[in-house]
FIGU-660743 format. One record per residue: residue in one letter; x, y, z of N, C-alpha, C, O in turn. Coordinates in pm, whole numbers, plus 32768, in hexadecimal, padded with zeros to 4 digits. Example, Ala and Ser with C-alpha at 12.3 -4.5 7.8 and 13.67 -1.06 7.14 Angstrom:
A85277DC7830C84CE7E3E830C85287EB6830C85907EB4834ES85057F1F82C485577F9682CA850A80038313853D80728324
This chain:
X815B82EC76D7812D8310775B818C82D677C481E8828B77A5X8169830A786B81C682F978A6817E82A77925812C82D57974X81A582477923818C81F779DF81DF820A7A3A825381E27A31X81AD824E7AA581D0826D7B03820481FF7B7A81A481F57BC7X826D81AC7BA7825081547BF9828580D57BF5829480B07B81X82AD80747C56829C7FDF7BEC826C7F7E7C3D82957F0C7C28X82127F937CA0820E7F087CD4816C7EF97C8481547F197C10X80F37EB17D0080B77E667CA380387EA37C5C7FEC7E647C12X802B7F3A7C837FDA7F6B7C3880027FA37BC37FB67FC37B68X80A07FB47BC380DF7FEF7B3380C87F6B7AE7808B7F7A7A7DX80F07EE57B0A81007E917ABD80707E5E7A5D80627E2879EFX80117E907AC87F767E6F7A9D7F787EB97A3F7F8D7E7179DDX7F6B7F3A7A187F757FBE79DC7FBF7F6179367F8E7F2D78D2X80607F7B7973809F7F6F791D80747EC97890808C7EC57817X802E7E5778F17FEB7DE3789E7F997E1E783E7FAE7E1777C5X7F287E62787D7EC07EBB785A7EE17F0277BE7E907F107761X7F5E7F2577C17F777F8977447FCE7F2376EF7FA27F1B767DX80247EE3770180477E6276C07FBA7E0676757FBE7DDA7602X7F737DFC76AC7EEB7D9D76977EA77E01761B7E8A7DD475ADX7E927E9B76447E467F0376037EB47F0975737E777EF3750BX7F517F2675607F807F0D74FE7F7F7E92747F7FA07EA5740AX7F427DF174CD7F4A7DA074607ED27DB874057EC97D807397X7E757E0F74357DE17E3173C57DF37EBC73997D967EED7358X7E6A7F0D73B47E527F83735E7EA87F6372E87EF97F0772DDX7E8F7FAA72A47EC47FD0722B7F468012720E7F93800971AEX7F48807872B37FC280BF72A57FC580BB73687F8180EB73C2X801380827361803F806673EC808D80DC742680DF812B73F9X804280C274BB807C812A753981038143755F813280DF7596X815881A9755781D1816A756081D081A07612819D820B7633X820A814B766B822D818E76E7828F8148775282C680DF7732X82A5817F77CA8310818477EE83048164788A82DC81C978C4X831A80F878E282EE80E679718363813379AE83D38125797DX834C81917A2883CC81A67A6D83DA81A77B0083C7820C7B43X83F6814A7B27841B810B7BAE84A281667C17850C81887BE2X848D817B7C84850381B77CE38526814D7D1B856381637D84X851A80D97D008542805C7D6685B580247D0085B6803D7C87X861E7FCD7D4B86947FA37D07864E7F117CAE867D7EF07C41X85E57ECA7CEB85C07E677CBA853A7E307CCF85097E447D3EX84E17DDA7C5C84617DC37C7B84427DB97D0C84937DD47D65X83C07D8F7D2083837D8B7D8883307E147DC282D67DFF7E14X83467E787DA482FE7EF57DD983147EEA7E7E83827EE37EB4X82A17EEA7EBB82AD7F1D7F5B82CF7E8F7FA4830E7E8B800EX82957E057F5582C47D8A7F6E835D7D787F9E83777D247FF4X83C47DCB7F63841C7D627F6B84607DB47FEA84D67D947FFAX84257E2B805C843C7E4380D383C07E31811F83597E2E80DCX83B87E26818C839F7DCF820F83B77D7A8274841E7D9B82B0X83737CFC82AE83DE7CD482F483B47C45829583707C2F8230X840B7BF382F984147B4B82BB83957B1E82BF83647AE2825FX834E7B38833682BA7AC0833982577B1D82EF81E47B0C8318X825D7B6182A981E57BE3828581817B65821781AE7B0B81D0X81317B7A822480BF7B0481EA80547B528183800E7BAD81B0X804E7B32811A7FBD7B5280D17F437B15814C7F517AC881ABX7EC27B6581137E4B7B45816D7E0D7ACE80FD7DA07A9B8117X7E437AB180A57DD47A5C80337E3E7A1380397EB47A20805AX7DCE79937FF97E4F79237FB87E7A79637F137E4A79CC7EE9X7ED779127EC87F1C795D7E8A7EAF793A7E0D7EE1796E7DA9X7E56790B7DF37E1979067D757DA079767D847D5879857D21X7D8979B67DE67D6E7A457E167D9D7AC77E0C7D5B7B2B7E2BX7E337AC87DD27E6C7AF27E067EBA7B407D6E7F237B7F7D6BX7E6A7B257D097ED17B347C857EAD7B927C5C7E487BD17C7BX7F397BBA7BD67EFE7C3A7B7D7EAE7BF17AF97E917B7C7ADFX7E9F7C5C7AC27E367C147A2F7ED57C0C79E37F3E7C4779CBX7E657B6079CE7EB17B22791B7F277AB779827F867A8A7941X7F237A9C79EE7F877A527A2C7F627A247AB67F6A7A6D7B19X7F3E79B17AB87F3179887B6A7FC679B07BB4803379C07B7DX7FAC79B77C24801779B17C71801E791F7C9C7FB878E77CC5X80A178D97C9380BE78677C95806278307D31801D786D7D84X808C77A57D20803A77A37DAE808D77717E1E80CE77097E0FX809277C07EA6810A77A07F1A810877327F43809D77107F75X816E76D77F42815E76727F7181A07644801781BE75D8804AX81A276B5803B81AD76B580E6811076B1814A80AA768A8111X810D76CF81AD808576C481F8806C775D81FD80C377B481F4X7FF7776D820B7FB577F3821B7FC4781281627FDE77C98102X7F9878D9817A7F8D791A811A800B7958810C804E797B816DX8035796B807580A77968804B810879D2809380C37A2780CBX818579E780A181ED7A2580E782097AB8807082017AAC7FF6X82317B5180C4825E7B96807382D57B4A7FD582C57B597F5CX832F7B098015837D7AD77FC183387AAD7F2183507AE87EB8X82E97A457F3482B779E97EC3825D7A687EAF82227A4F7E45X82307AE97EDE82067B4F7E7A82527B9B7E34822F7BCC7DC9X82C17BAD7E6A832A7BF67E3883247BD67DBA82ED7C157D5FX83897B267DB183857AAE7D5983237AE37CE483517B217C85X82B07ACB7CEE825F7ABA7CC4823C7B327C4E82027B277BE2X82817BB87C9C823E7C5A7C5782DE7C3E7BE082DE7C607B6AX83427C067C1B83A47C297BD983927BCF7B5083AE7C077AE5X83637B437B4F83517ADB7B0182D87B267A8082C17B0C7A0AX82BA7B607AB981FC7BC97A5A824D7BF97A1F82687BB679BBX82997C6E7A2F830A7C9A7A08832F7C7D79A183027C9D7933X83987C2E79C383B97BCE793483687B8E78CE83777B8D7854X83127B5A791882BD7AF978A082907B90785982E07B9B77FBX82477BF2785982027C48780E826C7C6D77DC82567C847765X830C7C8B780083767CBF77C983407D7777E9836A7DD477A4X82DE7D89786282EF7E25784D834C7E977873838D7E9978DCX83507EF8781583C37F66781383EB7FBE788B83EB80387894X84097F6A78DC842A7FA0794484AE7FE2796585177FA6794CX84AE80557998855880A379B5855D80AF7A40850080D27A88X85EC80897A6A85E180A37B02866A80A47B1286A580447AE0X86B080FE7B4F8641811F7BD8865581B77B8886C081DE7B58X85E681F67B8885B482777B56857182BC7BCB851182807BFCX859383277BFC8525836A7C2B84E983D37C17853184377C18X846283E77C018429844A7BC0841184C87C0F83AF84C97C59X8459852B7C09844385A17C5683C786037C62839F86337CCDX839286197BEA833886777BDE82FE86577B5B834786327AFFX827D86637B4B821F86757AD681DE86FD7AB5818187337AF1X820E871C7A6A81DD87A87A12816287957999819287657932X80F787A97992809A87A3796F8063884D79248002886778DCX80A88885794780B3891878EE806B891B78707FFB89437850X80DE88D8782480C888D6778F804788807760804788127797X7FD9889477097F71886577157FAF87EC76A97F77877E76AAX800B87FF7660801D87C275FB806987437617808486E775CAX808587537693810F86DE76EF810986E5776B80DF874E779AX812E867F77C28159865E783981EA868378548226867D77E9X8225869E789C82C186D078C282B586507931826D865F7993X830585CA791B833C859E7982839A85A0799F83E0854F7962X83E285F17A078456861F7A41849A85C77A91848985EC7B06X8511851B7A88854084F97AB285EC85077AF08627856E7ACEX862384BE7B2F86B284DC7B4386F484837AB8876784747A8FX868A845B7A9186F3842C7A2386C4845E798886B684117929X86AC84FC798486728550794F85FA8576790B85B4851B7937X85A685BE78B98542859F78DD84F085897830851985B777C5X846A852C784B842C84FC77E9838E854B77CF834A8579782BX8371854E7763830885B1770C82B28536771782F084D576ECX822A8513774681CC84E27723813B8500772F811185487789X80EA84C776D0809884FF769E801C84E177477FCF853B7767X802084987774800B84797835801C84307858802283D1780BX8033841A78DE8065840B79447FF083A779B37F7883BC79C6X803B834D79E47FE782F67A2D803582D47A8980A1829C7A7AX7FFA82F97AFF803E82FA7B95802A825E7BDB7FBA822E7BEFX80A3821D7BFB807581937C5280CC818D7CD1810781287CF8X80CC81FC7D09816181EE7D7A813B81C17DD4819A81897E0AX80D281B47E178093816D7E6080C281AD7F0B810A82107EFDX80B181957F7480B281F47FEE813481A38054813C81C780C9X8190813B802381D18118809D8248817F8091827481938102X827D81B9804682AB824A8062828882C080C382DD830F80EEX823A82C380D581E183118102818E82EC819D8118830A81AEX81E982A2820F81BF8256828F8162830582B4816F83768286X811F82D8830280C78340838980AF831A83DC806382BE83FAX80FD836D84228122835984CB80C183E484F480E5844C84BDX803C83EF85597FFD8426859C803E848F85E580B9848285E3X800B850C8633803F854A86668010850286DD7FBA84B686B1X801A84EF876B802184B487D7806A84FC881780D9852887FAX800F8511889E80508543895380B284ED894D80B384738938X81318560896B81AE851D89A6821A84F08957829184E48977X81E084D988E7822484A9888E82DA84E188758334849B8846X82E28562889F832485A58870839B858E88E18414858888C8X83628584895683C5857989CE83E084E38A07841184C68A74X83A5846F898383CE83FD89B7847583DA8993849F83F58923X84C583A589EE853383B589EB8575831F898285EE83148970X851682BF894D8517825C8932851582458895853382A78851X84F781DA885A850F81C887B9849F81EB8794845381CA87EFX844F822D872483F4823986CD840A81F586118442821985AAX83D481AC862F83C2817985AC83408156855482DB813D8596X8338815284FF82AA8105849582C9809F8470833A80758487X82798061843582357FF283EE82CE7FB4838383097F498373X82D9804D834C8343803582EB83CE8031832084247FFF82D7X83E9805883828453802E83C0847B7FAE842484E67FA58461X84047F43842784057EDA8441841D7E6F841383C17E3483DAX84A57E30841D84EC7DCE83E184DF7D4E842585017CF283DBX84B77D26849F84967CC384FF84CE7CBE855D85277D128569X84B87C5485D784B77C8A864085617C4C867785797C3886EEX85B67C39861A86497C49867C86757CA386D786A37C908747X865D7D1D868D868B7D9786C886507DF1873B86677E628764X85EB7D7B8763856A7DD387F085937D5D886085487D5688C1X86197CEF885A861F7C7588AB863F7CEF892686817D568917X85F27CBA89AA85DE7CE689FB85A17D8B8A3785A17DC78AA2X85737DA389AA85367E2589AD84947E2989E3844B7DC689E0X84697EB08A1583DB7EA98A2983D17EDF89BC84327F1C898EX83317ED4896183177EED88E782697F2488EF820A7EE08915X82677FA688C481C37FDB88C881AD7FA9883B82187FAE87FFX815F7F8487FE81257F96877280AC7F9B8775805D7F5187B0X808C80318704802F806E87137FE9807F869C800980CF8644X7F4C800786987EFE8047860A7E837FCA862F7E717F7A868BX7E4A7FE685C47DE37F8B85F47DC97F3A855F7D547F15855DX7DEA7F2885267E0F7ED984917E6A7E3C84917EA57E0884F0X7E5E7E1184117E867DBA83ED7F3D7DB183F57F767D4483F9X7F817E2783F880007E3D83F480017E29847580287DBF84A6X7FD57E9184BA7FFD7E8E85937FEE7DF985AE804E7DBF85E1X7F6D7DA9858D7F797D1985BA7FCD7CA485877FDB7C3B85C5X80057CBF851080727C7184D280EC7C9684F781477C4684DFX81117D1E854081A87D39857A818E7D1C85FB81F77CEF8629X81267D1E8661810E7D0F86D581027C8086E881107C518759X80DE7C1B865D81287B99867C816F7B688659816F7AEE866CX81BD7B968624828B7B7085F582927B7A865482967B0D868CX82997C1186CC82E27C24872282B27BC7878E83107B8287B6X82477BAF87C982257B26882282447A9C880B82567A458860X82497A908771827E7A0B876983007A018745830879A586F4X83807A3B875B841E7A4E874C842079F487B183C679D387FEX84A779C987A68503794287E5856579A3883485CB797787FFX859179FD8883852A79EE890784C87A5588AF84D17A5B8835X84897A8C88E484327B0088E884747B75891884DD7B698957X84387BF988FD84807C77896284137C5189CF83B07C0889D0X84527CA18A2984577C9D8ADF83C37CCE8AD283897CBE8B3DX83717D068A6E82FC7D3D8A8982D07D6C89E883177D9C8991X82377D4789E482117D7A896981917DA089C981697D678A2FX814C7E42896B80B87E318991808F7E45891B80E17E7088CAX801B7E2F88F67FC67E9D88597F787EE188C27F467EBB892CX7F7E7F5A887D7F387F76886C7ED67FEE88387F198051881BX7E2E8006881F7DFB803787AD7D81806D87F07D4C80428857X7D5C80D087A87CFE814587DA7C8180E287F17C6080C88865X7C4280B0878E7BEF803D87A47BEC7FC287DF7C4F7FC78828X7BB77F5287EF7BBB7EC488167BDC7E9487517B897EAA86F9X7C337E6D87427C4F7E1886AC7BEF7DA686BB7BE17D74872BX7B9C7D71863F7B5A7D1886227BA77CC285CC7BBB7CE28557X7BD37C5D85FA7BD37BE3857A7BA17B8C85497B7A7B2A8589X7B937B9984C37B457B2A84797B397A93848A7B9F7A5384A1X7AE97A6884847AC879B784C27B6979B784697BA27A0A8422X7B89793184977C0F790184997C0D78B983D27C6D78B58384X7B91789283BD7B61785783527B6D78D082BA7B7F78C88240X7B55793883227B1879B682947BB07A0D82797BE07A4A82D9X7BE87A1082127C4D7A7481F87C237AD981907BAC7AF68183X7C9A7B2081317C7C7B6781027C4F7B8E80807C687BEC8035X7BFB7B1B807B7B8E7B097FFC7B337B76801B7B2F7BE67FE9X7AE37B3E807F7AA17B8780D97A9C7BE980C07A547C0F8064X7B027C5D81227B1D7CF481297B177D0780827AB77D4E8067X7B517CE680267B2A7D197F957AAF7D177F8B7A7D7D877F86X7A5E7CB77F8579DF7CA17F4179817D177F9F791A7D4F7F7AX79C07D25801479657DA68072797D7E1D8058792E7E728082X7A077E4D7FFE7A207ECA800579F27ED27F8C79A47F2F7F7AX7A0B7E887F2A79AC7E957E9A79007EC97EC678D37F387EAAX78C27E747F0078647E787F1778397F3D7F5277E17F827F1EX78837F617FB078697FB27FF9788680207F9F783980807F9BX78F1801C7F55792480AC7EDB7892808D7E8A786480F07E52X784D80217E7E77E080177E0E774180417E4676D9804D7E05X7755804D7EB776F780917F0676A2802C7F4F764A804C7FA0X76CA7F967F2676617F2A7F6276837EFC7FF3762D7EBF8032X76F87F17802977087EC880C877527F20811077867F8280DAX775E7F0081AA77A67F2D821778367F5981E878577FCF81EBX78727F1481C978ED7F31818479627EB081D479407E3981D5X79C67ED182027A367E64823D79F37E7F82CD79BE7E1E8302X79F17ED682FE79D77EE3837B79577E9B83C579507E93843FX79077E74837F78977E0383A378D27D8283A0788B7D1F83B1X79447D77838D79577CE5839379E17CD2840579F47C6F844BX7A217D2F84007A9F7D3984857AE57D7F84307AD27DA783BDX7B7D7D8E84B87BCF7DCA84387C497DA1843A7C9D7DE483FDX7C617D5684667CD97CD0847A7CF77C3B84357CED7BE18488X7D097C2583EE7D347BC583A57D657B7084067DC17B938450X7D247AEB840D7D967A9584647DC07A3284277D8E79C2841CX7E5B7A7583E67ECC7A0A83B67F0279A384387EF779AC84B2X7F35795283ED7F6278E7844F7FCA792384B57FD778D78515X7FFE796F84B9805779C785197FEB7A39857980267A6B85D8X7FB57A4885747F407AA985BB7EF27A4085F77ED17A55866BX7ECA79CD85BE7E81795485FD7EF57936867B7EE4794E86F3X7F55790686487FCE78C386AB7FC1790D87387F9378DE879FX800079A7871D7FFC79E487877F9379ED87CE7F9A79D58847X7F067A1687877E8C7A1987E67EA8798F883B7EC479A888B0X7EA7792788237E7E78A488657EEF787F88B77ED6783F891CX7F8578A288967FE2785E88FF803578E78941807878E489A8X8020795188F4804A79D5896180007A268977802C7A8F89A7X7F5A7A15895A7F027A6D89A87EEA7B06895F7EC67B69899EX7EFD7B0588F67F2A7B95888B7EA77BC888967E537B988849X7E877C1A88E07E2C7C7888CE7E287D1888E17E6D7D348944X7DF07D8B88A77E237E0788BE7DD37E5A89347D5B7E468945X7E0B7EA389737E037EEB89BB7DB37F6F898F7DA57F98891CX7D817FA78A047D5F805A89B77DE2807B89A47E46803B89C5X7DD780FA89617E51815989567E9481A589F27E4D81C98A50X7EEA81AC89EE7F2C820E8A4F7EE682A28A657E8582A78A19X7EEC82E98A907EAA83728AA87F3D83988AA27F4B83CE8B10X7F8B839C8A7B803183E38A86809C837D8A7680B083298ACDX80CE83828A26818883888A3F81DF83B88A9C81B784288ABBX8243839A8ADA829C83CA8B40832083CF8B20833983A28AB0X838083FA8B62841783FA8B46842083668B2A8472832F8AE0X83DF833F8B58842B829F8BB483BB823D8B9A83BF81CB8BC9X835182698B4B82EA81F28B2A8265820B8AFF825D82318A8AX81DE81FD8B4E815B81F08B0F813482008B96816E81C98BF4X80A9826C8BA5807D82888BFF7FC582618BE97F9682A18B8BX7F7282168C217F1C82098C1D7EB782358C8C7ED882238D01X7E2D82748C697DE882B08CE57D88823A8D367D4D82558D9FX7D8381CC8D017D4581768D227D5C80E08D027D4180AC8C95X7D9B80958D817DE480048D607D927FCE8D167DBE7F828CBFX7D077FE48D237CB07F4B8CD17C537F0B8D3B7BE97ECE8D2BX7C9D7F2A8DB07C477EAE8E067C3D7F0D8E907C4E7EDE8F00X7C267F738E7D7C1F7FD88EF77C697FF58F597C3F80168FC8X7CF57FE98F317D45802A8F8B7D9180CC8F477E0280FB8F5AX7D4180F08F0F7D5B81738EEF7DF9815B8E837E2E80F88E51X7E1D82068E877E8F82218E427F1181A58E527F3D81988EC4X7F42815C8DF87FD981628DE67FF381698D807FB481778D18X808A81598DA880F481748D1C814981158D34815F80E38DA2X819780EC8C9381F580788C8A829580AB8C45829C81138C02X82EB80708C57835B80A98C078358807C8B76833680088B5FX836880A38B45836280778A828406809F8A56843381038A8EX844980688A0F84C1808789C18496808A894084DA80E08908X8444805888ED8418804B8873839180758838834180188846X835880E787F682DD80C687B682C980E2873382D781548706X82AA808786F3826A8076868A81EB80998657817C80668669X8218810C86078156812885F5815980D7857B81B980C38530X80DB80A985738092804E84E68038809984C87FDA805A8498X8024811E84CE7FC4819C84987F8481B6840A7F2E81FF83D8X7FDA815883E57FA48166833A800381AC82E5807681B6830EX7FDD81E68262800D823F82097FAB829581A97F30829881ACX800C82E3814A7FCB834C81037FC0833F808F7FCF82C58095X7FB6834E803C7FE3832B7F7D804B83967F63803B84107F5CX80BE834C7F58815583967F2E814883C37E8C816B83787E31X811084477E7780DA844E7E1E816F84B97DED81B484FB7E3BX817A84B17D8281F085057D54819F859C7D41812685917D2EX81D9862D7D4581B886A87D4C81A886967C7F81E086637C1EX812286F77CA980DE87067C1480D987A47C1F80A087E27C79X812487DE7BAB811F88937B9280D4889D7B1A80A0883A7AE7X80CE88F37AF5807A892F7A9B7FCA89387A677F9189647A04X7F9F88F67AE17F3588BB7ACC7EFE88FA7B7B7F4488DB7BDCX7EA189387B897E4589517C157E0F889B7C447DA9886A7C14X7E5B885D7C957DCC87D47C877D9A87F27CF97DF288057D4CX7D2087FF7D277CAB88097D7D7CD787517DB67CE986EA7D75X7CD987697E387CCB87167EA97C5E86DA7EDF7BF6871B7EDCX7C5E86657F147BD3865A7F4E7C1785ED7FCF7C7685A57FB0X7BE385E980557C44858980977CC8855F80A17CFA84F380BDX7D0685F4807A7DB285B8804D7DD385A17FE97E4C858F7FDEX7D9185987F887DA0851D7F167D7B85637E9C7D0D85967EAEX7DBA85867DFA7D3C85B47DCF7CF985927D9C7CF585187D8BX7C9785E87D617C2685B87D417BD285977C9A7BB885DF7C39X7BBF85197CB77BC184D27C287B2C84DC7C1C7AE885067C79X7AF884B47BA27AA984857B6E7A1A840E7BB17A3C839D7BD2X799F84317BBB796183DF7BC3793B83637B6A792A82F07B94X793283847AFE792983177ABB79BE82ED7A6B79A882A27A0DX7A2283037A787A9C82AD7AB97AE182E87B0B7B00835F7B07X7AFF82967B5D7B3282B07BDF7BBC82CB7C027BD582F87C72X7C2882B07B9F7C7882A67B6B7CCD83377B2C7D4283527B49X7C82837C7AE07C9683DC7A9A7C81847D7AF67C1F849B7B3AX7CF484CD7ADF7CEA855A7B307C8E858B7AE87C86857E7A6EX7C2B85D87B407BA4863F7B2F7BE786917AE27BC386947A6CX7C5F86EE7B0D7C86873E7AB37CE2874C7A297CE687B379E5X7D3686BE7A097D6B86BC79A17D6D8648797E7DBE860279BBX7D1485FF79077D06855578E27D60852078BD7D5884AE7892X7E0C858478C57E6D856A78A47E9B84F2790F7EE3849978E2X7E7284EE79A37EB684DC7A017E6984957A6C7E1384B77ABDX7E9E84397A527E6083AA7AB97E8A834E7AFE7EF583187ADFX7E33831E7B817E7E83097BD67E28826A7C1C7DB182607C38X7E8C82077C297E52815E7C517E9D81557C8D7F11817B7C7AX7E5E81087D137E8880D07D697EAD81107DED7F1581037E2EX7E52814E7E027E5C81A67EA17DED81907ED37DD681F97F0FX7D7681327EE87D4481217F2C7CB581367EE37CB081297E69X7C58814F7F207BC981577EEA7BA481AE7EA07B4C819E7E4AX7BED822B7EBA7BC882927E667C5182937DCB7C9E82EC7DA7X7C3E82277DA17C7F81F87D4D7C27818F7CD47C1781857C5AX7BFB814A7D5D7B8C80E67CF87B57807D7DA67B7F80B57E0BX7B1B80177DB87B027FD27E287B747F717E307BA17F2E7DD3X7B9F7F747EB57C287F337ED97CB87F2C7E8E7D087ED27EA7X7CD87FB07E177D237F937DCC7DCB7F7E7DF27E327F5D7DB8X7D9C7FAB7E817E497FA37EAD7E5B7F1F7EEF7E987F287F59X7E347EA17ECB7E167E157E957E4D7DE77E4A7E4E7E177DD8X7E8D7D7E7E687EC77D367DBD7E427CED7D5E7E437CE67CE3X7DE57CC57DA87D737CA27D407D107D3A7D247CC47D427CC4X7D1F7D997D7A7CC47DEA7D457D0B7E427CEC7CC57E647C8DX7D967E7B7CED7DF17EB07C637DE97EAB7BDC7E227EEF7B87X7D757E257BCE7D597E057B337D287E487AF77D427E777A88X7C927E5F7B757C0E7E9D7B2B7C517F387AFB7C447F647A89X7C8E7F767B5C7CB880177B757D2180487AF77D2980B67ABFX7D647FD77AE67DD77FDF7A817DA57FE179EB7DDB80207990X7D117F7779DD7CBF7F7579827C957FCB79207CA47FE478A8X7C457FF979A67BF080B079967C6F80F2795B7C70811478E5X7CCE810379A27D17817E799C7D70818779117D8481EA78CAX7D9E80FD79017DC480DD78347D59812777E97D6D818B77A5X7CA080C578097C5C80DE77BD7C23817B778F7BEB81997726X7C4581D078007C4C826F77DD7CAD8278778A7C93827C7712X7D3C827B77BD7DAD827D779E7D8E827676DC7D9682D2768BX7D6C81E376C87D6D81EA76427D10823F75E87D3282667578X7C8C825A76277C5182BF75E17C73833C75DF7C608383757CX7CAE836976547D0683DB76417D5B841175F67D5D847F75BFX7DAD83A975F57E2C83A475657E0983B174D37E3C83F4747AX7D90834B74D57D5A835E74597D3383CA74187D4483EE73A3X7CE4840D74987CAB8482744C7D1484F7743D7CFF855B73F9X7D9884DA748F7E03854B746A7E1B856073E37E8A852C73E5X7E0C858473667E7785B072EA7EB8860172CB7EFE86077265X7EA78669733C7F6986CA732E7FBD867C73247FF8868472B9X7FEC86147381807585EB736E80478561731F7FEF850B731AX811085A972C08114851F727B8128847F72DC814084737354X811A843A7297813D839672D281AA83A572ED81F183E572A0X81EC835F7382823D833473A182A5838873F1830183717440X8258841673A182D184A873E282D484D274868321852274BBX826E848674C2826D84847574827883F775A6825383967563X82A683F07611829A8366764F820F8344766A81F382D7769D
């Protein structure tokens, strides 16, 4: 079989079937395939201060703590990087990279067609982990089109050297907008101007509660028992989001009613002096993303929200072919699986089909598909 992917929901996946091979009898043979030059998955781009919301013993895949950071706060992209690449090794899994997988053909009932640039592999299925930072979404927005200024995302944010003396919009109302909206306030100097801001008022979590929390709520809420994340805020306050609130005042704004050649137009200051507008050189949307899902032929898959559509009683598995499954995009995956602690459960399920599936295949001989 074939894994799609390599950061940390492939790696969950890929433990998963390593673990499922030491009790069979006749072991899985398969094949991880990564488009990235080197571990880390979506970890090893972002910027420098990018922070997990958990501390790091929160924060692991199954069969391995993640070491524990010994800096202040919750651990740094880096020591996750570290960390996915070190799993890696210790499991020794079969990972190829940099591969990228073009197309999945699902035609043949008897095989999977995975169609890479580095040609293509027969397996018996296919398990998707590409996860969505491929895949930024940037909103359609008034004005947008005639602003004469930079547009960028989330993923094109490397830190704030390159905004020194810039005005800067950033726009979202998440955990990303408030962690780039305080790099950029707390830079040595700062740019000439930052605002956030987000369709809503952002809530952040008591300073005490991180992102234990938001898991144990989104579990809860996919299980039908609670509010979900949104009863509790939706802001994480890492020690960089704390900083800024308290010594540069970081709080978000409504949204603009328009974009301009030349900046951000608002219909209402806040404090009743009606319409203005500001000049902006920079905005950053923090809008989110999509699941960079590779194109699947031969197969009709029925959609549901964008996304398709799997299985109720696993969540994991496509409605229309049990060949073809998919961890780590979010809820409709499994609860919080696009999580480094929630990737376990999702990766779990999706082996534990996986292997009954295989089993019950006996057209093909052993070993003759990946």
């Amino acid at each position: 079989m074939v894994v799609v992917g390599g950061g940390q929901s492939a790696l969950a996946a890929a433990y998963h079937l390593v673990r499922a091979n030491r009790r069979r009898e006749r072991p899985l043979t398969f094949v991880v395939l990564d488009d990235r030059a080197a571990p880390g998955g979506a970890w090893t781009e972002g910027w420098s201060s990018l922070r997990l919301f958990s501390p790091a013993a929160h924060s692991s895949l199954p069969g391995w703590p993640m070491p524990p950071w010994p800096g202040p706060g919750t651990p740094p992209a880096a020591h996750v990087r570290d960390y996915l690449a070190a799993f890696e090794a210790r499991y020794a899994l079969p990972v190829l990279r940099p591969v990228r997988v073009r197309e999945i053909d699902a035609s043949d009932p008897h095989a999977v067609l995975v169609r890479t640039d580095a040609g293509d592999v027969r397996a018996r299925a296919v398990l998707s982990a590409t996860g969505t930072w491929s895949r930024p979404f940037r909103p359609a927005f008034p004005g947008a089109e005639d602003f004469g200024g930079r547009q960028l995302h989330t993923v094109d944010y490397h830190g704030p050297a390159e905004y020194a003396g810039h005005r800067v919009l950033v726009v979202g109302g998440g955990n990303s907008a408030a962690q780039v909206a305080a790099d950029l306030l707390l830079a040595d100097p700062p740019p000439a101007r930052v605002v956030w801001a987000a369709r809503e008022q952002p809530r952040l979590l008591p300073d005490d509660v991180d992102g234990r929390a938001l898991f144990e709520a989104a579990t809860r809420a996919v299980a039908g028992e609670g509010p979900g994340v949104g009863g509790l805020g939706d802001v994480v306050a890492v020690a960089s989001v704390q900083h800024a609130r308290d010594r540069r005042g970081l709080r978000a704004v409504p949204l603009p009613e328009r974009l301009t050649p030349t900046g951000a137009r608002w219909a209402d200051d806040g404090v009743g002096g009606g319409a203005r507008e500001e000049a902006v050189d920079d905005v950053v949307w923090c809008t989110g993303f999509r699941p960079a899902l590779v194109p699947v032929t031969g197969v009709g898959l029925r959609r549901v929200d964008g996304h398709p559509l799997t299985r109720a009683d696993h969540p994991t598995v496509s409605a229309d072919d049990p060949r073809l499954l998919f961890v780590g995009y979010g809820d409709w995956t499994g609860a919080a699986s696009a999580t480094l602690i929630g990737a376990n459960r999702s990766a779990r399920d999706a082996v534990g089909h996986l292997t009954e599936l295989l089993d019950r295949q006996e057209e093909q001989a052993p070993g003759r598909d990946a």
